[in-house]
N, C-alpha and C positions, 0 to 999 in steps of 0.2 A: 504493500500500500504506500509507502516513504517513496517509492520510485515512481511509484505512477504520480505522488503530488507534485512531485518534480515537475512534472512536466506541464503544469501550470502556472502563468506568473504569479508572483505575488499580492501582489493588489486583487489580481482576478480571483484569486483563493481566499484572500479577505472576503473581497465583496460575495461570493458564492457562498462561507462559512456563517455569513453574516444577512445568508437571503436579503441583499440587499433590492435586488431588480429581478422584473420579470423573466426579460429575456435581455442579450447581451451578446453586444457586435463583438463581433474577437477576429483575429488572424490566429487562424489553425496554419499549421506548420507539419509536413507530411514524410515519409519517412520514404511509400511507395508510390502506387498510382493514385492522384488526384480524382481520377474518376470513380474510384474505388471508395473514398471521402464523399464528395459531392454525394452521390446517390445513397450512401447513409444517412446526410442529412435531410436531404428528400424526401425521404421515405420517412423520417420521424418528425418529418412536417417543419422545420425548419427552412428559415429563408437566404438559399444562397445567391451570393450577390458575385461574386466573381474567383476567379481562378489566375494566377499569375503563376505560372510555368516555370518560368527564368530560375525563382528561388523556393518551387515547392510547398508552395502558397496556398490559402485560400480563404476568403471571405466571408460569415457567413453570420446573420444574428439566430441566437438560440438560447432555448433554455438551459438554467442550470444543471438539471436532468441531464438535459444532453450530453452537456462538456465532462458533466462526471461520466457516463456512460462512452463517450469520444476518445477517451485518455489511458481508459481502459485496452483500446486497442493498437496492436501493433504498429498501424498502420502511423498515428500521429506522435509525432517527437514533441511540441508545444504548441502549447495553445495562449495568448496574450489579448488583452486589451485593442483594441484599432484604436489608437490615438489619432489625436487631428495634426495637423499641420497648419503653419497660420503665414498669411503674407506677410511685409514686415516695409509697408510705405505709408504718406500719408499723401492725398490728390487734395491739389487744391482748386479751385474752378477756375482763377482768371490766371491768365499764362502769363509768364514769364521774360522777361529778355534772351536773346539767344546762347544758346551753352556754347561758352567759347573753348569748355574741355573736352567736348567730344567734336570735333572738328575734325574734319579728316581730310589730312593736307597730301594724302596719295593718290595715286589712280587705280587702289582698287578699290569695288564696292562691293564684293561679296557674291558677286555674279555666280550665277549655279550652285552655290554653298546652298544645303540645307540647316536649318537651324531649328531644330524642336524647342518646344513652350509649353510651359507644363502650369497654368494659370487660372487667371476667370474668366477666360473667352477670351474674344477679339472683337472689336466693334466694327464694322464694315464702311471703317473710315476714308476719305478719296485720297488720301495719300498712300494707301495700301493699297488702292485698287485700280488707281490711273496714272499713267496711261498705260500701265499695266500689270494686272492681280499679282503681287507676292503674297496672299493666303492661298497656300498649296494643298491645306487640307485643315478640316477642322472638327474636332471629336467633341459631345459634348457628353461627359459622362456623370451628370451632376440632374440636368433635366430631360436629356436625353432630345433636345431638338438639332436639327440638319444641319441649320444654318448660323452662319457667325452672328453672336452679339456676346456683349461683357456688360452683366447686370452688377460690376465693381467699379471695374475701372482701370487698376491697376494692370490688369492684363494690355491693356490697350497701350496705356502707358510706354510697357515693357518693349511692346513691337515696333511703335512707334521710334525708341530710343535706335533698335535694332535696323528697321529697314525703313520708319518708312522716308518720300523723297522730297515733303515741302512743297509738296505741290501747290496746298492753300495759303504759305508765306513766300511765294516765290522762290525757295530755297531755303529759306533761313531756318527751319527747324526741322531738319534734312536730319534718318540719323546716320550713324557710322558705316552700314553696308546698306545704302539704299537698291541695292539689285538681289540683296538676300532670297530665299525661298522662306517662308514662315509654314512652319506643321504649327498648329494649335490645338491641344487640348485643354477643355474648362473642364478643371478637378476642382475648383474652388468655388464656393460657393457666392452670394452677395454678401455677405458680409467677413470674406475673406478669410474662410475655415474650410478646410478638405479633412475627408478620413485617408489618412496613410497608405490604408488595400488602396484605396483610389489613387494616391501616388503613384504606389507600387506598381498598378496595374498599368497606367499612362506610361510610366517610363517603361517597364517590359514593351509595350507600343510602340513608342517609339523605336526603341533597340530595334526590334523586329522589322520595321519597315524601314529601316534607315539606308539600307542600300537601292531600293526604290525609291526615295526621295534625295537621295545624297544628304543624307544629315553629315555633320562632321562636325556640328558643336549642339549641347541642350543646355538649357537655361533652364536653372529652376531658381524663380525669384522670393524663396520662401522661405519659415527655417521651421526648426523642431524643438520643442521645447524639454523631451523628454529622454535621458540618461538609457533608455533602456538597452542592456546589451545584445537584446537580438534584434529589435527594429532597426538599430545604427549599424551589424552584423549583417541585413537584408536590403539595407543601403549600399553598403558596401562591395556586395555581392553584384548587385546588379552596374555599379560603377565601374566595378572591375572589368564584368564583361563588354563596358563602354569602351573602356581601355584597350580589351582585346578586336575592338571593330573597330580602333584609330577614332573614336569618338572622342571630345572634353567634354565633360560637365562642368559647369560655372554655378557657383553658390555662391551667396551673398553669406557677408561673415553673422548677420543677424542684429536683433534690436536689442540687446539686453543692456545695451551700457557699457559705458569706455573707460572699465575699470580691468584688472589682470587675471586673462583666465575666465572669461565671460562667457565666448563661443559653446555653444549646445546643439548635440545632435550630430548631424551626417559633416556639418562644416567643420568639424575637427579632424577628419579624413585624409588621410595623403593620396584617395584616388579622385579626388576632384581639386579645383583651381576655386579657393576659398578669398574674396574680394571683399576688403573692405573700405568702409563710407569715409571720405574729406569732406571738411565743409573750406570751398572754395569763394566764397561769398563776400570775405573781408579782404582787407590789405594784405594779410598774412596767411598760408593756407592753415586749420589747425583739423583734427581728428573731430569726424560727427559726433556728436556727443551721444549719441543714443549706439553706434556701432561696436559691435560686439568685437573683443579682443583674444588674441593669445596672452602667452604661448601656450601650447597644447603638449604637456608631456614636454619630449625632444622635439617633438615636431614643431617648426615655427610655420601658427597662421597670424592674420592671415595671410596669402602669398602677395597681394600686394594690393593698393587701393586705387579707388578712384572718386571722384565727384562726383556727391548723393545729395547735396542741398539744392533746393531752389529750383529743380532742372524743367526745362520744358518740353513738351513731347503731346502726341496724341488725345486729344479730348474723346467723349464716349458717351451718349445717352445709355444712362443705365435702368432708364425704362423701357428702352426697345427690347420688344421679344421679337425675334426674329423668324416664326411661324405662328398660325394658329389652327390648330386642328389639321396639321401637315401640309396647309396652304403658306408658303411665302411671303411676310413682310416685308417692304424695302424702307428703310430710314428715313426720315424726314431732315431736312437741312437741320446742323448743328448750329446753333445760336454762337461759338465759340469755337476753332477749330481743335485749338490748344490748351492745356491746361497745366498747371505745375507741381511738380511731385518732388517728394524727399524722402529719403530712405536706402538702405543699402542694396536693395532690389534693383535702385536706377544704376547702382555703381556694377552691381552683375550683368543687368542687359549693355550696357558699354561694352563690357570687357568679352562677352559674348559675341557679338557682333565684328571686333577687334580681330577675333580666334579664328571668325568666317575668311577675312581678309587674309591673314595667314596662310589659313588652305586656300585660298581660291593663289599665293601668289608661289603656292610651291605643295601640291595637293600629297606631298611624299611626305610631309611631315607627320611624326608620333607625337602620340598623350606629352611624353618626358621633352620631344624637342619643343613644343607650344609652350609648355608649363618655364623651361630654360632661359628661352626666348623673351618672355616676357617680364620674369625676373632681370634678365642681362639689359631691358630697354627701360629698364625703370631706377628712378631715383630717389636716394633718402631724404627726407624732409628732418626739420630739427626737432623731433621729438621720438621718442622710444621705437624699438623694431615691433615690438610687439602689439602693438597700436594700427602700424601701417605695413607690417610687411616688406619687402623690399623698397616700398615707397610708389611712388607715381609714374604711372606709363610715359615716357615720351616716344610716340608715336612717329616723327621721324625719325629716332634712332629707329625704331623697330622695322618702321615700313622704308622709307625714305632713301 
């Protein structure tokens, strides 16, 4: 009996011991065939939500009955909690001046790169879509409709930093690969909380279709609030196999505060490119005060920063739904094109978009020569490493 509790988390064993909830969302964790799992739950009327392959996953809400009766068998190794995952910006409505740090003084823009987005939509803004669509695809796995919209914001935000080309400012709030490809998946809700299966499952998505779309960078602008050693264990896993497809992941170092040792979750990683927030706004550049810090262990994050205050980028009606009853809405003109955001989410879609240029000007490059690269083009600022990481991209060293 001691080895089968094992194989529960903690907290999910409290809260079971302590009947606290009816039934209760979990990532079950499988030892052999998922479909062998799945159709147990099925059959004892339980509701499964999904399967992620990559790391032997599965999603599913159930009774406590169940998970005690689930644990019992050989087939599941652990079973935990599905925690959320939360964005980590703030939008504001009236836009900005133009960002003089994402400026992109080369000739490339990211042409043919695919770039996955792991968000709250996309809004079906005219800078993404003329004079011509870089939304190359869009999942939405939250409400389950067809077509693009971002009932947040933030998502939109993120694309716009990424590709889009200024169309409605003449240029001026153009972002860094304006010929990008955008994959989109909305995992995030309106109020900017996802459950982690739903992570899990977007990014195995992606993975999967990334040679179909030429992905070669994913942005995920989010962060995780939670220590747990096997959800950061199943981050990992699937980063790694990013790693093995010549993909980068980009993570934002997070909001916890620009104290030592802050960083939480998958951004403490040595298999992603962990980017944290400058506020660039003053005379002097200094550390965002809300972004999250190393060092991590021996590991120094984050790997390096960039400008997260004030920044300007794509507006988004976030009461457009964009079907009803599987018929097609189209957007009505935006009162505002632009809008201005802060957070270390805007310093990861920079740095993202940066990673497309890279591959698009030498498509041979690996995870460690990107990750090298971008250290070698960047410089320290006068305050701690552990703050900013190797310090601030200069972009003609890199590109130029």
């Amino acid at each position: 009996m001691f080895s089968i509790k094992k194989k529960l988390d903690k907290a999910l064993k409290c809260a079971i011991d302590n009947d606290r909830f009816k039934s209760y969302r979990v990532i079950i964790h499988c030892n052999s065939l998922l479909s062998n799992v799945e159709h147990k739950i099925r059959a004892n009327r339980g509701d499964f939500i999904c399967k992620i392959e990559d790391i032997n996953c599965i999603c599913a809400i159930i009774s406590s009955r169940q998970i005690l009766r689930l644990i019992e068998t050989p087939e599941i190794s652990f079973i935990t909690f599905d925690d959320f995952a939360h964005l980590c910006s703030n939008i504001i409505a009236t836009p900005s001046k133009i960002n003089p740090d994402f400026v992109n003084p080369s000739k490339y823009t990211g042409t043919g790169i695919g770039i996955g987005i792991i968000d709250s939509g996309v809004y079906p803004h005219p800078d993404l879509l003329a004079p011509s669509k870089r939304i190359i695809k869009f999942i939405d796995i939250v409400n389950n409709l067809n077509y693009p919209y971002d009932d947040n914001g933030q998502g939109t935000i993120i694309n716009g930093l990424i590709s889009g080309n200024g169309n409605s400012s003449k240029g001026n709030h153009a972002g860094i690969a304006p010929k990008s490809n955008l994959y989109n998946i909305k995992a995030f809700n309106s109020i900017g909380k996802a459950y982690i299966s739903n992570v899990f499952y977007a990014l195995s998505t992606l993975l999967r279709e990334s040679n179909e779309f030429n992905i070669k960078v994913i942005c995920l602008p989010f962060e995780i609030y939670t220590e747990d050693d096997f959800i950061i264990s199943m981050f990992k896993k699937l980063f790694e196999k990013a790693i093995s497809l010549n993909i980068a992941i980009i993570v934002p170092s997070g909001s916890n505060g620009n104290f030592k040792s802050s960083i939480r979750g998958f951004a403490s990683l040595d298999s992603c490119i962990t980017v944290g927030g400058l506020d660039t706004t003053g005379r002097t550049i200094k550390p965002y005060a809300f972004s999250s810090t190393g060092p991590c262990g021996k590991l120094t994050k984050p790997d390096l920063s960039a400008a997260c205050v004030n920044i300007c980028s794509l507006s988004s009606d976030i009461n457009y739904i964009s079907e009803i009853n599987g018929v097609k809405r189209y957007p009505t003109k935006l009162s505002n094109y632009y809008a201005t955001c802060t957070g270390t989410s805007c310093a990861c879609a920079y740095i993202s978009g940066v990673c497309s240029l890279l591959f698009e000007k030498d498509p041979n490059l690996r995870y460690k020569d990107i990750l090298s690269l971008l250290k070698a083009s960047s410089d320290l600022l006068s305050f701690p490493k552990w703050q900013q990481g190797e310090g601030i991209l200069d972009l003609n060293k890199l590109l130029c």
